[in-house]
C-alpha positions in Angstrom: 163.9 30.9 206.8 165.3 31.9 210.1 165.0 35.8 210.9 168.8 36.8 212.6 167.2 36.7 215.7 166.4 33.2 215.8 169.6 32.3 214.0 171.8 33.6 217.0 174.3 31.5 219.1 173.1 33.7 222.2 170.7 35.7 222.9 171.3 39.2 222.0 169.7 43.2 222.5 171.1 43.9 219.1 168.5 41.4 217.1 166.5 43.8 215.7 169.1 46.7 215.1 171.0 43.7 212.9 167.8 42.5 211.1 166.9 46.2 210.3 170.6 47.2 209.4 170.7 43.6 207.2 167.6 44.8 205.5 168.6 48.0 204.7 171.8 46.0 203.0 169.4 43.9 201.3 167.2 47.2 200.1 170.2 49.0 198.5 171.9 45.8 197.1 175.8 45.1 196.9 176.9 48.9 196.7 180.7 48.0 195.4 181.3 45.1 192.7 184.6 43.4 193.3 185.8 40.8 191.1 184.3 37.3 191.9 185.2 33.5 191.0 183.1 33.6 187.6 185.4 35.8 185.5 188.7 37.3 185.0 188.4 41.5 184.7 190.8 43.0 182.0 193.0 45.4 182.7 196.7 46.7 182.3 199.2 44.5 183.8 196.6 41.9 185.4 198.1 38.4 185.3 194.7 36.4 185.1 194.8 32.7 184.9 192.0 30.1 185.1 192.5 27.3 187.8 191.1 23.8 187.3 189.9 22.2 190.5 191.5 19.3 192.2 188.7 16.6 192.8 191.0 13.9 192.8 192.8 15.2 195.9 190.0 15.1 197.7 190.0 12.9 200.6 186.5 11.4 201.9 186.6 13.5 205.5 186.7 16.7 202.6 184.2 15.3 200.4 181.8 14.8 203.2 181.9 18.2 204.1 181.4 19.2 200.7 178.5 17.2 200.4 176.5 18.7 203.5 177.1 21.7 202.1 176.1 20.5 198.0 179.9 22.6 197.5 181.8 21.3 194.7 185.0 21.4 193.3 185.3 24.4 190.5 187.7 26.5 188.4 188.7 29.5 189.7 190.9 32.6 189.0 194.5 33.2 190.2 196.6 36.3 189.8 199.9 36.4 189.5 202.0 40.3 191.0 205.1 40.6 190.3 207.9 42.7 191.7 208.2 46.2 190.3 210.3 46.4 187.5 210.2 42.7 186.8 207.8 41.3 183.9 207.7 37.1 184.7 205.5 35.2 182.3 202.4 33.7 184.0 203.4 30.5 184.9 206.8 31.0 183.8 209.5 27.8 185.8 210.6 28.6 189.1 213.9 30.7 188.7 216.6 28.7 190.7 215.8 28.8 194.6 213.2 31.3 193.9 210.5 31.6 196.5 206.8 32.4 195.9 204.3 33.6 197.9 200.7 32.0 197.8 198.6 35.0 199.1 194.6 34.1 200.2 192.7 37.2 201.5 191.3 37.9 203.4 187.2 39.5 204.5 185.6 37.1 206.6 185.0 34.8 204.0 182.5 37.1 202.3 184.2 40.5 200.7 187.2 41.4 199.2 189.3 39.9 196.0 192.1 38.1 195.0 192.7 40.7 192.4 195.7 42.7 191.7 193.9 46.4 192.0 191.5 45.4 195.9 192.7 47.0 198.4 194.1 43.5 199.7 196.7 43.3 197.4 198.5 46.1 199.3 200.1 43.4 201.4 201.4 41.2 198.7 203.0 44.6 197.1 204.7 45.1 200.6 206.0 41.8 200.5 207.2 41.9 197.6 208.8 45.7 198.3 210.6 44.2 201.4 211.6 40.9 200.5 214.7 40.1 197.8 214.0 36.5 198.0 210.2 36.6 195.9 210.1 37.9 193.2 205.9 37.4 192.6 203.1 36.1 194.3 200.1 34.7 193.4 196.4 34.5 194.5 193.4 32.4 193.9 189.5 34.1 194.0 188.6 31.3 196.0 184.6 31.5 196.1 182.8 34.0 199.0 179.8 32.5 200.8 177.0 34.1 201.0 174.3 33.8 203.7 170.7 34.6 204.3 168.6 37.0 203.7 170.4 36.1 200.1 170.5 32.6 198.7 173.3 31.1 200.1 175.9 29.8 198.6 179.7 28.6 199.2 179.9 27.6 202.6 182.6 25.6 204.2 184.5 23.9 202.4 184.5 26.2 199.3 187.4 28.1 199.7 189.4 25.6 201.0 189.1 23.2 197.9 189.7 26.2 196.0 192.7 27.2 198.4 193.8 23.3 197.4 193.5 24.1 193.4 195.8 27.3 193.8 198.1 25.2 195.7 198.3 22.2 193.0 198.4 24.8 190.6 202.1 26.0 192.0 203.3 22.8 192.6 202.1 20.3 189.3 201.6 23.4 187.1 204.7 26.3 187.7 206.7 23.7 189.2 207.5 24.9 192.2 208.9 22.7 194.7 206.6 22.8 197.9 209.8 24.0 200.2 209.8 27.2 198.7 206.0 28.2 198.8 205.4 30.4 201.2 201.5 30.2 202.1 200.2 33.7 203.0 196.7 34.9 204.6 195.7 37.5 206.5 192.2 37.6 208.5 190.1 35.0 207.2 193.1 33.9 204.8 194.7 33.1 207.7 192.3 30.6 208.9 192.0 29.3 205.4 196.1 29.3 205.2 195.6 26.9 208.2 193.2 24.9 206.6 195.0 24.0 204.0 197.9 23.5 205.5 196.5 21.1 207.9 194.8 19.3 205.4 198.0 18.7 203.7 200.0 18.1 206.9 197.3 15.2 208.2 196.6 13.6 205.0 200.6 12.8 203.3 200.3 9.1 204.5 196.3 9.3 204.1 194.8 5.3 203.5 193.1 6.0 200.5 196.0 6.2 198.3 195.4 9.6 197.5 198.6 11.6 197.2 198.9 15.0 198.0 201.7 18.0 197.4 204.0 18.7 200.4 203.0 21.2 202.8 204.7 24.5 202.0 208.1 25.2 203.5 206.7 28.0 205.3 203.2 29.6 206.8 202.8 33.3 207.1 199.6 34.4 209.4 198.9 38.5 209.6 195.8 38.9 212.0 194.5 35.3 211.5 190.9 34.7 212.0 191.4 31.3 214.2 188.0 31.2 216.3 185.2 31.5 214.6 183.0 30.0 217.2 182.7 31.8 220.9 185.3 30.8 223.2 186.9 34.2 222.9 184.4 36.5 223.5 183.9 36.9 227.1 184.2 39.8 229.4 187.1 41.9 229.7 188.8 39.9 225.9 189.9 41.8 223.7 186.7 41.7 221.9 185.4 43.7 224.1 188.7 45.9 225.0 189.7 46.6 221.8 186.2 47.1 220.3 186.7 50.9 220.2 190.6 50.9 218.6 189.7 48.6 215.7 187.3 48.4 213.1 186.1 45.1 213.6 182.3 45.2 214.5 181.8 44.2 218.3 180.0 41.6 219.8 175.8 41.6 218.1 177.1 43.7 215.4 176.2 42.1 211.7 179.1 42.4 210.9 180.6 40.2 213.4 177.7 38.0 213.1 176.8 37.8 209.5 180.2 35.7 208.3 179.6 33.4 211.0 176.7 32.2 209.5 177.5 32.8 205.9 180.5 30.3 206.3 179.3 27.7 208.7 176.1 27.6 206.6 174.4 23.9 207.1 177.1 22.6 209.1 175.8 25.2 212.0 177.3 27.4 214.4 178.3 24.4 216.4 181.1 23.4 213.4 182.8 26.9 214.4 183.5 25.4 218.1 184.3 22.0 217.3 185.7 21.2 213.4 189.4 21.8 213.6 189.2 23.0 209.8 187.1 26.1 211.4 188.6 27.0 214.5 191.8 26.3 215.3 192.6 28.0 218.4 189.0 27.8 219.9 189.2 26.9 223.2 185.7 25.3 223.6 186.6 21.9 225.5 184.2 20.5 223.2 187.2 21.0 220.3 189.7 18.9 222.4 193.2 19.0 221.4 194.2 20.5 218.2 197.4 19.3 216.8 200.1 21.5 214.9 202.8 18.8 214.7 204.1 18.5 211.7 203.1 22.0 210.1 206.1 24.4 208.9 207.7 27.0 210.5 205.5 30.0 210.9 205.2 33.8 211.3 202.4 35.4 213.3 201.6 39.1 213.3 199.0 40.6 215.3 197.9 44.1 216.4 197.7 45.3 220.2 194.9 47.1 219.6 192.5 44.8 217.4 189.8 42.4 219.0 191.0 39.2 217.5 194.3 39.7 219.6 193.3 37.1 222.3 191.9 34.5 219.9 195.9 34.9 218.1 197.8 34.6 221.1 195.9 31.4 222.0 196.5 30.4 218.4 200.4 31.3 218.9 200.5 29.1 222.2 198.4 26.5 220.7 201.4 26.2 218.0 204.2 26.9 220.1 203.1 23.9 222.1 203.7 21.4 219.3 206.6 23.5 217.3 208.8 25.2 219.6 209.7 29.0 218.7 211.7 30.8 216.5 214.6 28.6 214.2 213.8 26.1 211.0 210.6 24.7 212.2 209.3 27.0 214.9 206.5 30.2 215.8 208.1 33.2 215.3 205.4 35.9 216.7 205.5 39.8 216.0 202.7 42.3 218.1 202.4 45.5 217.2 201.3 47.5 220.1 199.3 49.6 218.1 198.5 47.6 214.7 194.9 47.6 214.3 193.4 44.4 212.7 194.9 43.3 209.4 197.3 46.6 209.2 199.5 45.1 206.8 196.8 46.0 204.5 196.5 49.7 205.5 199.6 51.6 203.5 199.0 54.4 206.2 199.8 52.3 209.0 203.3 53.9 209.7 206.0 52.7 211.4 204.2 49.6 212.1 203.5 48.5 208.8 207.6 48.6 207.2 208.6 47.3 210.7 206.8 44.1 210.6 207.5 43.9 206.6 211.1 44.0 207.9 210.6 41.7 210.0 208.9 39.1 207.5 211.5 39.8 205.5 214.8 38.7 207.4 212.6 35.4 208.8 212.0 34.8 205.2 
């Protein structure tokens, strides 16, 4: 097995500090257990539901990934939040016009829960709060990977045909039609909110006779993780700029480095600066173009002070280039000078936080 330092897509001073810090993780074992993918906590007011996978809306690009990676299709938890004061049946039919939101979380692909009490679940309360129009969300535990010095486990594409589940789910199983499913993801549910999307976008008139759900009527990105490879992080980006007004580990830091190869796992770093699925806004001109036509219209928020804000204007201009902004159809983007990474998360966050829920709230 590699050590860290070896595993590194450049050379870096910070090797050892990262093996030793990584070890020490490894020492003291997972400190916090957070709901996972293999049961469904009780608990008052927790709308649990099992998932059944969707293997026969798998295309063969999908499967192929899946089968580098020995990643299979599996059932999963979803939660269902409602709005306070309101007590919907899970699953109950789509009130007339009603809007959902289909919220994935984020944590880089390897923390944090779908669940109703983790911390992420602050933003589909806000939501909720700020917006007449939805009336409950819902969430899939789509599976974490997990990379060495643990066994690893649920790289790409795990999430995203669990992401695909959640999303047949709302459409075959509540009935809702896809025009008013608002897919939601913030950090690295915003890259797997683009994955999904795309793979439902690219494959509607696929050859193989397979046929998928609409895209959603609408995509809602907050802080979205859209390079996971390196064409961002070069001197004077806002990976290094912002390093000491977020929270986001800097460059060599495990945990910048650590998700990376969790995710990526046997398809290499190399996937993260060329696979589309991975990196949308990379700007490696090994990726080539990356096409958006075609996807719904969308909401962008990101934070003036949090290192992923070059990598989500490139993404922004990336989509504006093939949808036009603002109006049925186009990029609406929101920047909030001072929003640190993924603030829509962070209750404290004040004004910023209400202001952008606002804001979400009249594009809805």
């Amino acid at each position: 097995m590699l050590g860290i330092s070896e595993s590194l897509p450049f050379p870096s001073p910070y090797a050892s500090d990262i093996e030793r810090e990584l070890e020490t993780y490894r020492s003291a074992g997972r400190l916090q257990k957070r709901p996972n993918h293999l049961a469904i906590p009780e608990g008052v007011n927790i709308k649990g539901v099992w998932v059944d996978p969707a293997p026969s809306l798998l295309t063969a690009e999908l499967r192929s990934y899946g089968s580098i990676s020995s990643v299979e299709p599996a059932r999963i938890p979803g939660y269902w939040l409602d709005k306070v004061g309101q007590d919907l049946p899970i699953a109950s039919p789509p009130l007339p016009h009603e809007k959902v939101v289909y919220a994935l979380h984020g944590g880089a692909y390897i923390s944090l829960s779908a669940h109703p009490e983790d911390v992420t679940a602050n933003i589909a309360k806000g939501l909720l709060e700020h917006c007449n129009d939805v009336h409950r969300t819902f969430s899939v535990e789509y599976r974490l990977s997990v990379g060495a010095p643990f066994k690893p486990s649920n790289p790409f594409p795990a999430a995203l045909l669990d992401a695909l589940a959640g999303y047949n789910y709302l459409v075959s199983i509540v009935g809702f039609s896809p025009s008013n499913i608002i897919v939601e993801g913030d950090s690295a549910g915003g890259n797997l909110a683009l994955a999904l999307t795309r793979y439902l976008v690219e494959n509607q008139n696929n050859s193989e006779g397979i046929k998928l759900p609409a895209p959603p009527g609408s995509l809602l990105l907050l802080s979205p993780w859209g390079d996971l490879g390196h064409s961002h992080n070069i001197p004077g980006s806002s990976v290094t700029t912002c390093a000491s007004s977020d929270y986001i580990g800097g460059l060599g830091s495990l945990q910048f480095i650590y998700p990376h190869l969790a995710f990526t796992g046997p398809h290499s770093l190399e996937a993260a600066e060329t696979n589309r699925y991975i990196s949308p806004a990379s700007r490696n001109p090994a990726m080539g173009k990356v096409s958006f036509k075609g996807f719904p219209k969308t909401f962008i928020v990101a934070g003036g002070a949090e290192v992923l804000l070059d990598s989500i204007r490139t993404l922004r201009n990336k989509m504006v280039e093939d949808l036009g902004e603002d109006g049925d159809g186009g990029v609406t983007y929101y920047e909030a000078e001072d929003g640190i990474h993924d603030y829509l998360g962070a209750t404290w966050h004040e004004p910023e936080r209400s202001e952008t829920l606002a804001a979400i709230a009249e594009w809805i």
